[in-house]
C-alpha angles and dihedrals in degrees: 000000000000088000098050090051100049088050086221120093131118108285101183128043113193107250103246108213102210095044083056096044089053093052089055098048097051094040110041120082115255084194109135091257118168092246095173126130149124129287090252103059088039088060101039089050106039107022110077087137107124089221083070088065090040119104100203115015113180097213108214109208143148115261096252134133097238094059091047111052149145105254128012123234099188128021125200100176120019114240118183098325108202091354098243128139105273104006099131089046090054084053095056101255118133117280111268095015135135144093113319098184146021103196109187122165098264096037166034133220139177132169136264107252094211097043098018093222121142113279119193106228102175144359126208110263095252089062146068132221093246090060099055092039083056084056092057125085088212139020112266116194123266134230111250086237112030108205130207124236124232126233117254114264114241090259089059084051102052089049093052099042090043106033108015104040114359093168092049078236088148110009108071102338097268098302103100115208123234109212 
């Protein structure tokens, strides 16, 4: 109650994977189920995520290869699904939705608007290509022009720093990089 009285108190903790993947693991049946069933009832039973309604969600995340693999095994928003026309429609999610962008610190990514697979548009100026494809689990495509980022200008920062994130909780970390 202290916190809620303040008005001041931590009000996201970054959601930590493997913390998550353990809890799953000791606390799902493993028991042999007929899970089967369509995209429509998976999403309307387990998605009640509001990225899934959203028609262009920015997702914010660190540069790792456990966050960028070949194959989920566990979703919390649906992206693309299978990546045909009209999947996310057959599964019940809102026409011409979907994730539009994936921002790390080190790149940026969009979609391919024919296969809908990851693309990788842009890198940050102090890395290559090669070093943000080692810190994915698959290949996603390229651009045929990656662009790099530039830094943000003092104003951005200050902005940043002062109205978006004070405490540093989610850029950066709290560790704030001088360029």
């Amino acid at each position: 109650m202290e916190v809620l009285d303040s008005g001041a108190g931590e009000l996201f903790h970054r959601p930590d994977p493997d913390k998550h993947r353990a809890y799953v693991r000791e606390h799902r049946s493993r028991a042999l189920v007929n899970k089967v069933m369509t995209e429509q009832e998976a999403v309307s039973k387990f998605v009640s995520d509001i990225a899934s309604m959203c028609w262009r969600t920015i997702i914010h995340t660190t540069q790792e290869r456990r966050k960028f693999v070949k194959k989920m095994d566990f979703i919390t928003s649906p992206g693309y699904l299978d990546g045909s026309p009209g999947a996310r429609e057959r599964a019940g999610l809102p026409a011409g939705s979907g994730p539009y962008r994936v921002v790390t610190p080190e790149a940026v990514f969009g979609f391919d608007e024919q296969t809908r697979d990851m693309k990788l548009l842009a890198i940050a100026e102090w890395v290559e290509a090669k070093d943000v494809l080692e810190k994915m689990d698959f290949e996603p495509m390229l651009a045929e022009k990656i662009e790099i980022l530039e830094p943000p200008t003092e104003e951005e920062l200050e902005v940043l720093r002062t109205y978006v994130d004070p405490r540093g909780g989610t850029i950066g970390e709290g560790k704030w990089i001088n360029l």
